[in-house]
C-alpha positions as CSV (number, residue, x, y, z in Angstrom):
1,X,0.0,0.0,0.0
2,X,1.5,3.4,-0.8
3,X,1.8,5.9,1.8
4,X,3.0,8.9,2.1
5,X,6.7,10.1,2.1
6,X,7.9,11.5,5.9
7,X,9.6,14.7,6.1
8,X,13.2,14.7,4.5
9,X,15.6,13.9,7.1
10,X,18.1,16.0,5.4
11,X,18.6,20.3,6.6
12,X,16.8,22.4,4.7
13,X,17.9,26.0,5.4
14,X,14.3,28.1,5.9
15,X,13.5,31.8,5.2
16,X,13.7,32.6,9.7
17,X,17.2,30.8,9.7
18,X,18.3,32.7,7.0
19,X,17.1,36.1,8.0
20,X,18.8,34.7,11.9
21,X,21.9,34.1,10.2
22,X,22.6,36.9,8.6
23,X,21.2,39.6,11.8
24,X,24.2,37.9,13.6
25,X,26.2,38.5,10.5
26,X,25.8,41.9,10.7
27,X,25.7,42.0,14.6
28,X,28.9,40.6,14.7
29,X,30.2,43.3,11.7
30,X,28.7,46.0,14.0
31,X,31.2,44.5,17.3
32,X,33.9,44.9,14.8
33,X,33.2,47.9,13.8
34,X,32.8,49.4,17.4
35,X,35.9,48.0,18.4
36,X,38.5,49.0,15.4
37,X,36.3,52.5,16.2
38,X,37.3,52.9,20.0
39,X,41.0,51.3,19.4
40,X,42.3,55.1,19.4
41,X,41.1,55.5,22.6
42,X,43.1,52.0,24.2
43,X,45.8,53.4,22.2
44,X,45.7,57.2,23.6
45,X,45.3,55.6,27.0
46,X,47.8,53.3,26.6
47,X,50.7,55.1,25.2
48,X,50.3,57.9,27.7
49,X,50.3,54.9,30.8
50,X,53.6,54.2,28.9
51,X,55.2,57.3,28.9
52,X,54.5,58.6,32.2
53,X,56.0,55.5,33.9
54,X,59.3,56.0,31.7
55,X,59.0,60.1,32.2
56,X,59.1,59.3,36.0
57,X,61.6,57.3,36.2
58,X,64.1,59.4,34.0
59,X,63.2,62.0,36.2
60,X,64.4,60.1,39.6
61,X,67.2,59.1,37.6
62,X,68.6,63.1,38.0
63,X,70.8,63.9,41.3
64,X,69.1,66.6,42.8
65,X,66.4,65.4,45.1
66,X,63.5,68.4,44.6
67,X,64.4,68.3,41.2
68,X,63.4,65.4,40.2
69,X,60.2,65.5,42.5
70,X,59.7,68.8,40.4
71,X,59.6,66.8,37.2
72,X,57.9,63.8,38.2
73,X,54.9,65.9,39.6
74,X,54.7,68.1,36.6
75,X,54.9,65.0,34.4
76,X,52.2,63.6,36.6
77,X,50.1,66.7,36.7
78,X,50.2,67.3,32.8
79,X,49.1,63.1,32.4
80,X,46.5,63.6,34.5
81,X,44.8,66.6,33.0
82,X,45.8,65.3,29.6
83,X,43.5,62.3,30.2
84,X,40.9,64.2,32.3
85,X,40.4,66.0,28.9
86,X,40.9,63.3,26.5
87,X,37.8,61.5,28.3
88,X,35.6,64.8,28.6
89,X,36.0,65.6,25.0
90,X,35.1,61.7,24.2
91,X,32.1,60.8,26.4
92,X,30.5,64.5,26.0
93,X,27.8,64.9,23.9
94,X,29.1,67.5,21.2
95,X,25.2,68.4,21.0
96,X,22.5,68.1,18.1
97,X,19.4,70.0,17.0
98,X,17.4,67.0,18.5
99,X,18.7,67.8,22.3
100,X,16.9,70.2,24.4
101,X,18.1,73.6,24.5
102,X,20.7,74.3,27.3
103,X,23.2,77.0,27.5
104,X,26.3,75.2,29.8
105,X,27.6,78.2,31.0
106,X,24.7,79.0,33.2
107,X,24.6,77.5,36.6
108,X,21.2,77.7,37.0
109,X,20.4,75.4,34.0
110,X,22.8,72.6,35.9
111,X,20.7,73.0,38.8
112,X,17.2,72.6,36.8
113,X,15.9,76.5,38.0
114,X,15.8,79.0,35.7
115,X,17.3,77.3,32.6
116,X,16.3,77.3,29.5
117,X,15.4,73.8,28.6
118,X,12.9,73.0,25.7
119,X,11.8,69.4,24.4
120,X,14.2,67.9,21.7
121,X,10.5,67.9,19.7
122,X,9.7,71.5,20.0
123,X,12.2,72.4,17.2
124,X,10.7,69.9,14.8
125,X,8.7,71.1,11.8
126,X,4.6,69.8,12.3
127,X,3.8,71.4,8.9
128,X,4.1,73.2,6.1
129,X,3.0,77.0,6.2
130,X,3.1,80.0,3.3
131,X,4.6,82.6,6.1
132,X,7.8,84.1,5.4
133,X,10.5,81.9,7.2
134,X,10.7,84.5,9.5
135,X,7.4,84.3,11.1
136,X,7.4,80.3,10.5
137,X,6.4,77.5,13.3
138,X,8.3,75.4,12.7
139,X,11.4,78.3,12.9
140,X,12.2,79.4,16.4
141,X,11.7,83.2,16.9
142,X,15.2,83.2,19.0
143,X,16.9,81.3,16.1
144,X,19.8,83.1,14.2
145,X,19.0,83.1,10.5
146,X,23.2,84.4,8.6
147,X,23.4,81.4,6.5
148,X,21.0,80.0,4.4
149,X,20.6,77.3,1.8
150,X,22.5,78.2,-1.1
151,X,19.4,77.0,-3.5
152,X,16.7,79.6,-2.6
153,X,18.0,81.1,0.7
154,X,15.7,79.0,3.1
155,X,16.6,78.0,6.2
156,X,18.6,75.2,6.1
157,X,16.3,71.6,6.9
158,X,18.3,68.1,7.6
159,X,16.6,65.7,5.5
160,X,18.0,62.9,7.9
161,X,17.9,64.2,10.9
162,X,14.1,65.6,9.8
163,X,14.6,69.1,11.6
164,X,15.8,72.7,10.9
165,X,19.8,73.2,10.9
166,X,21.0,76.1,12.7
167,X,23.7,78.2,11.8
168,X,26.9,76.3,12.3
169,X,25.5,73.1,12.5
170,X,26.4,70.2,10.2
171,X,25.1,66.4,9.5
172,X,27.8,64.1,10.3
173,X,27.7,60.9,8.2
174,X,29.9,59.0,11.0
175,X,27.8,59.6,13.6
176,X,24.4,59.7,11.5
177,X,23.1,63.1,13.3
178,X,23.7,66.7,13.3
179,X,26.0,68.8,15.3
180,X,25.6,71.9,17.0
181,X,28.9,74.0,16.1
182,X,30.8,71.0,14.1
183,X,34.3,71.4,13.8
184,X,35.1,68.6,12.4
185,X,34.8,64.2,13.2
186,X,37.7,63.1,15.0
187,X,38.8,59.5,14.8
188,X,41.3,59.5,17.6
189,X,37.9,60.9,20.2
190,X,35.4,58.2,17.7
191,X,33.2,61.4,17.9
192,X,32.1,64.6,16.5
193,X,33.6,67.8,18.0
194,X,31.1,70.5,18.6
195,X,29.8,73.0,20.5
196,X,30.0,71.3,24.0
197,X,33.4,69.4,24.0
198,X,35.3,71.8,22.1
199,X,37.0,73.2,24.7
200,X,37.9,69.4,26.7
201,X,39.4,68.5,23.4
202,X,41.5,71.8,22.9
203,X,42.6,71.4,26.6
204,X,43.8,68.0,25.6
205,X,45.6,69.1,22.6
206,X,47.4,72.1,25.0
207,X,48.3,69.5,27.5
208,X,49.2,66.7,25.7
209,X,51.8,69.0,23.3
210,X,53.1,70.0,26.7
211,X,53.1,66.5,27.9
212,X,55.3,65.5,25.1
213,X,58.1,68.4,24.9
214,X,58.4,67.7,28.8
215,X,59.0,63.7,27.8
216,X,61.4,65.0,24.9
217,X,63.3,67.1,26.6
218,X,64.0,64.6,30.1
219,X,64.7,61.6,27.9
220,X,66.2,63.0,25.1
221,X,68.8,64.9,27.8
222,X,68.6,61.4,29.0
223,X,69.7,59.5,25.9
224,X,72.4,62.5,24.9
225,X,74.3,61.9,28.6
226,X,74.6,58.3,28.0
227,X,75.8,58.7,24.7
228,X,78.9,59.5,26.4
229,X,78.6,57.4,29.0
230,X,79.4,53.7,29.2
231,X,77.1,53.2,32.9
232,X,74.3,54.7,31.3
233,X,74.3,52.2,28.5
234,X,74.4,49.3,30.6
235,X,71.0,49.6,31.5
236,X,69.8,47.8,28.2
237,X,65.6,48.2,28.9
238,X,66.0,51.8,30.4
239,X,67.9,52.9,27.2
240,X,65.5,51.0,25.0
241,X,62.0,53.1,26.4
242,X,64.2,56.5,26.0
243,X,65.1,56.3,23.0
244,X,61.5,55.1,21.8
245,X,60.2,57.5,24.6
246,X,62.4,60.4,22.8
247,X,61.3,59.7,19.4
248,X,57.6,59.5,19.7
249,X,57.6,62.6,21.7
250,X,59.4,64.6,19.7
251,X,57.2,63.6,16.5
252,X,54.2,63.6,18.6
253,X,54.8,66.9,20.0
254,X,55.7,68.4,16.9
255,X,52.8,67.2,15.0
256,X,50.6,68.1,17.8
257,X,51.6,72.0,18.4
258,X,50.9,72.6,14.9
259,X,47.6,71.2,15.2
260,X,47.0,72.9,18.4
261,X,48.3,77.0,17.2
262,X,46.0,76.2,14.4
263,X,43.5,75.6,16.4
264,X,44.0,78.5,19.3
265,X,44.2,81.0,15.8
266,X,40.7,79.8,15.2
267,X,39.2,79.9,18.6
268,X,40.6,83.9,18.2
269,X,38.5,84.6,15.0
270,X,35.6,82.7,16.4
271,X,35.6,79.9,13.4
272,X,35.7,76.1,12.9
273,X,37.5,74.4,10.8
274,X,34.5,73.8,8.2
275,X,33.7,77.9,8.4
276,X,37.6,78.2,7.4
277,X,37.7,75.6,4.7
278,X,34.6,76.2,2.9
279,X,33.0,79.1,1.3
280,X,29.8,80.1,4.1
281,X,26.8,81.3,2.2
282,X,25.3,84.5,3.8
283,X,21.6,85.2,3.6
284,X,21.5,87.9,1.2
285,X,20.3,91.5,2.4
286,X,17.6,91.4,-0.4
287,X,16.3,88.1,0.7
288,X,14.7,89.0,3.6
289,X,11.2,89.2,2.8
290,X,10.9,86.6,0.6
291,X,8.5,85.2,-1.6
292,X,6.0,82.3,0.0
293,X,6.4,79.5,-1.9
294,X,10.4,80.1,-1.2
295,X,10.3,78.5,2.0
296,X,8.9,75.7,1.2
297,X,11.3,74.6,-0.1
298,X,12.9,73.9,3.6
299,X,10.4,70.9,3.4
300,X,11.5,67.9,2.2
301,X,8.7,66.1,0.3
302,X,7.8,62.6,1.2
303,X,9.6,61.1,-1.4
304,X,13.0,62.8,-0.5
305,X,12.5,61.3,3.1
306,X,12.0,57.8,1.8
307,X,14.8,58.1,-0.5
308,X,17.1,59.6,2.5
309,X,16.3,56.4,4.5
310,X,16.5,54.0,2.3
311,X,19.9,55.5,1.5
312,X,20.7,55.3,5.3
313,X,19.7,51.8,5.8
314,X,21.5,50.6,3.5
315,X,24.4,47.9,5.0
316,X,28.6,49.2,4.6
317,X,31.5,46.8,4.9
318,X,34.3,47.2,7.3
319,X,36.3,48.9,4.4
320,X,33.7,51.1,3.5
321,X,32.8,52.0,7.3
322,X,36.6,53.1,8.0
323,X,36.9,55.2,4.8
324,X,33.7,56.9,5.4
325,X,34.9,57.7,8.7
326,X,37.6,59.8,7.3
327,X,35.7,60.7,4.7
328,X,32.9,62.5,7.1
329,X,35.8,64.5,8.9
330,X,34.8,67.2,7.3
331,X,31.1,68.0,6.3
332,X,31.0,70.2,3.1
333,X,34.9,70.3,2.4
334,X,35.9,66.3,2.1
335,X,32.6,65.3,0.6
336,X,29.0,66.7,0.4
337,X,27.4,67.3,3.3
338,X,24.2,64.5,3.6
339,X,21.4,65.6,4.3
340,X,21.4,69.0,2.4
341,X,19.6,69.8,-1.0
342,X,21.5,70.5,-3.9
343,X,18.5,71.0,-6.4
344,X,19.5,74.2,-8.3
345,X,17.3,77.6,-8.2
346,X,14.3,77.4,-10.5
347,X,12.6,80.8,-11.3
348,X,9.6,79.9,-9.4
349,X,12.1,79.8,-6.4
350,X,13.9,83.3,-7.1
351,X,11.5,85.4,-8.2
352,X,7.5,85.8,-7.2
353,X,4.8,84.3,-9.5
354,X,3.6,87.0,-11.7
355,X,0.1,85.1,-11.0
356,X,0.0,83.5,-7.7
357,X,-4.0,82.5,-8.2
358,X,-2.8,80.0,-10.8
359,X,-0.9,76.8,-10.9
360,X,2.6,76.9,-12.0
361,X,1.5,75.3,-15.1
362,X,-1.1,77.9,-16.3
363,X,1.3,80.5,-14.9
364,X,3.9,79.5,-17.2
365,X,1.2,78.9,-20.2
366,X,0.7,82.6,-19.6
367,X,4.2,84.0,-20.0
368,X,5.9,84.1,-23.7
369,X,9.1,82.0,-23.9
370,X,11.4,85.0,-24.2
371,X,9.8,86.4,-21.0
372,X,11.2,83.2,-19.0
373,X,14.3,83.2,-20.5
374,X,14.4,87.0,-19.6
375,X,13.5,85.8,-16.1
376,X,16.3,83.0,-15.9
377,X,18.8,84.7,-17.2
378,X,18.0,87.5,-14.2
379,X,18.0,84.7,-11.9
380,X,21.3,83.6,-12.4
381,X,22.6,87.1,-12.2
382,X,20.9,88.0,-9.2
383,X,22.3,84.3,-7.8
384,X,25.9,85.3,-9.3
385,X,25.6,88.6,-7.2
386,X,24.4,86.9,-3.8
387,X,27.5,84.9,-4.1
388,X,30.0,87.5,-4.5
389,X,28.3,89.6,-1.8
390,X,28.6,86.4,0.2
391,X,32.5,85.9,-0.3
392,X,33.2,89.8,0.7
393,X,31.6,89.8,3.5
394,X,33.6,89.3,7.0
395,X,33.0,86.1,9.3
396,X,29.8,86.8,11.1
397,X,31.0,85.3,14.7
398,X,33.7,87.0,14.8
399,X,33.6,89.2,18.6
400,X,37.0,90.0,19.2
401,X,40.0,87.7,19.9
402,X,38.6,88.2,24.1
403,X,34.8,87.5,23.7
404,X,35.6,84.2,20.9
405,X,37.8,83.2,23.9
406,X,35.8,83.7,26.5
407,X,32.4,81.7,24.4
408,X,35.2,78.8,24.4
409,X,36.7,78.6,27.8
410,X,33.0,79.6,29.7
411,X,33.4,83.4,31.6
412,X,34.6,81.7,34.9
413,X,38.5,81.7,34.9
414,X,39.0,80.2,37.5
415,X,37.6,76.9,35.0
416,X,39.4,77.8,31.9
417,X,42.2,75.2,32.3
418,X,40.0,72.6,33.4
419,X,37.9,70.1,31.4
420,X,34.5,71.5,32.5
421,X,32.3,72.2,29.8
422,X,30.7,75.7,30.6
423,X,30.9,76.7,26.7
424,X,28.3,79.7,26.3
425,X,25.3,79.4,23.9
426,X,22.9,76.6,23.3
427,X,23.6,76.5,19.3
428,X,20.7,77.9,18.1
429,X,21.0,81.9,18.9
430,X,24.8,83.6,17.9
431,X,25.2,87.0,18.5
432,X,26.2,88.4,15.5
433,X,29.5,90.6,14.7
434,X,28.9,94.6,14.5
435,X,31.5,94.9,11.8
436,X,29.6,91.9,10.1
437,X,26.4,93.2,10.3
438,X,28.0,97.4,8.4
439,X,29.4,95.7,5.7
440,X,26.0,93.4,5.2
441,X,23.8,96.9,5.3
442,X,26.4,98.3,3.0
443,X,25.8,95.7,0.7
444,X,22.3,95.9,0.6
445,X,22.5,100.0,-0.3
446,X,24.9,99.4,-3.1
447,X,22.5,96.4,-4.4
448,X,19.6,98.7,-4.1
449,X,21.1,101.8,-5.9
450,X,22.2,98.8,-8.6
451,X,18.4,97.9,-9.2
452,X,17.0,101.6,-9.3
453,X,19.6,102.7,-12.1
454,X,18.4,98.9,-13.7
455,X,14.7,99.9,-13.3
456,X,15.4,103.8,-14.7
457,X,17.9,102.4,-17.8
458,X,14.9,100.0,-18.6
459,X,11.7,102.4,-18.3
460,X,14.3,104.6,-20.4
461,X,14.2,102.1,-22.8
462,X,17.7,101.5,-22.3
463,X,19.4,97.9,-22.7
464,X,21.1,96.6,-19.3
């Protein structure tokens, strides 16, 4: 009698053990990736453990008794502070759009009274509106509006992050959120540097360039000495960690002092390193009232969001991880910035719709073909002219080489050699620089008295 044939004793892989497989795949790509991402730090940690034990032994080595209790403390007290920093700037939130509002340098916001503290969800857009960005709701009234979008002058809008951008802020691709102040990603912290451990990690690029010319010069006195002397070299390990001591201090330090003068110069004209690299669009002085239908274009569509995360969730190799995190260093100079649109100006964007009863489809039925290319070819005059303005113009946070330092280091000095982040400002207002703000009015005169003698040679019957 036939029956039926049992269940195959062989495996058969299913769709779940599949899809199980490969989520540990990638959960055990993601375990790599954390730990090649936080080696830096074992390495920082480490090499520093290193040097201060040979630092304090070369310095006990010397015959004078305060001396070398001099040079072991101050070896000590620069390791320690070094550190202190190194691990402030690392496990410090930098500071996104998304986080509440608080401004550091106010005691009473660390003790919950009096502070300034709004829901990460209040700066989020709800909807669209055909107010003037200005007046917007989804636009903070407090919020500093300098630079704009460089397609239609809008407020800048994340399209990952989903909010508003405010000036100085940037999408980092490593981290997958935006920054309040960006600097730049640094690889060595496995973090963004921004607005609220800025100062821990120039405090830790002060101390450690110290740290290093203080190893330099005891071992490399150290290593000189025994040159000449047959005792010294005797001591095979001791000579060994000097001379590697020596070296990697002296290249270290080096290296390091550059990096940190370059980065004191731009704590004294009140930049970042993406404000000095790339080219900072301005809103233009005639831009200020603009058009309705120009601000929407702040709002992403539906579509753009989709596309933005499906972009986002898409899986990267190892490889492909580690270059982009070099790659994402800088925002806007190494590679575009995500997040940002790069749709050019259309003419319904830079100039008002002759009819704004009809669609953009019967307003353009109603205008001759000449009369648009008219209109385009004034667009990207008038878009030619908003950039030049924009590169003449000064840097707009720029308060003086005291008031630049004094946003950085917090107005307590009794705390401005110490990794305490007291940074003033919450990211979203800037005071804006007098000398900034002159040459911006001037601007706007000279473009005025530009489109009156345009309006009088045309009514003239003049060509421009």
């Amino acid at each position: 009698m036939a029956t039926l044939a049992g269940p195959s004793s062989s495996p058969v892989s299913s769709p779940s053990f599949n899809r199980r497989r490969k989520s540990w795949a990638r959960r055990i790509e993601r375990c790599c990736c954390s730990t090649i991402t936080h080696f830096p730090l074992a390495f920082v940690y480490g090499l520093t453990t290193w040097a201060i034990y040979v630092e304090v032994n070369v310095a006990f080595l010397d015959s004078g008794r305060w001396s070398a209790c001099a040079k072991a403390v101050l070896g000590v007290l620069l390791y320690g502070l070094a550190n202190a920093s190194y691990t402030v700037a690392v496990f410090t939130n930098p500071g996104s759009p998304l986080d509440p509002r608080i401004d550091l340098s106010l005691s009473s916001t660390r003790g919950g009274k009096g502070g300034r503290v709004k829901s990460g969800y209040d700066v989020l857009p709800t909807h669209e509106d055909h107010a003037s960005p200005a007046h917007h709701p989804s636009v903070p009234a407090d919020m500093t509006l300098v630079t704009a979008k460089a397609s239609n002058g809008s407020p800048r809008y994340c399209k990952k992050c989903h909010t508003l951008k405010p000036d100085r802020s940037h999408h980092c691709s490593t981290c997958g959120r935006c920054v309040l102040k960006m600097d730049h990603h640094c690889p060595w912290l496995a973090t963004c540097v921004g607005l609220r451990n800025y100062k821990a990690f120039l405090l830790f690029l002060i101390y450690t360039s110290l740290y290093c010319w203080l190893c330099f010069g005891l071992t490399g006195s150290w290593v000189w000495a025994a040159v000449t002397d047959d005792s010294r070299m005797r001591q095979s390990w001791l000579i060994i960690n000097n001379i590697m001591l020596a070296v990697l201090s002296g290249i270290i330090g080096l290296v390091l002092s550059g990096f940190t003068g370059w980065h004191i110069y731009l704590v004294c004209r009140g930049e970042t390193t993406i404000e000095s690299l790339e080219k900072t669009r301005y809103l233009s002085p005639l831009r200020k009232s603009m058009a309705p239908s120009q601000h929407r274009g702040d709002i992403p569509s539906v579509g753009d969001i989709e596309e933005g995360n499906g972009m986002q969730d898409q899986e990267m190799g190892l490889l492909d991880q580690l270059k982009e995190t070099h790659a994402n260093a800088l925002p806007g100079i190494l590679r575009p910035e995500e997040g940002e649109s790069s749709h050019p100006p259309s003419s319904s964007q830079a100039s008002p719709n002759p009819h704004p009863n009809a669609s953009p489809a019967k307003a353009s039925l109603q205008r001759s073909y000449a009369a648009m290319e008219v209109q385009r070819e004034r667009d990207r005059y008038n878009a030619y002219l908003d950039e030049q303005d924009s590169e003449k113009l000064p840097n707009a946070f720029n308060l003086g080489w005291r008031r630049n330092l004094r946003h950085v280091f917090g107005q307590q000095a009794l705390l401005w050699f110490l990794p305490v982040c007291n940074t003033s400002g919450d990211g979203w207002m800037w005071e804006v620089s007098p000398v900034w703000q002159e040459a911006r009015a001037e601007q706007e005169r000279e473009r005025e008295a530009r489109m009156r003698e345009d309006r009088a040679r045309l009514i003239g019957g003049k060509h421009p």
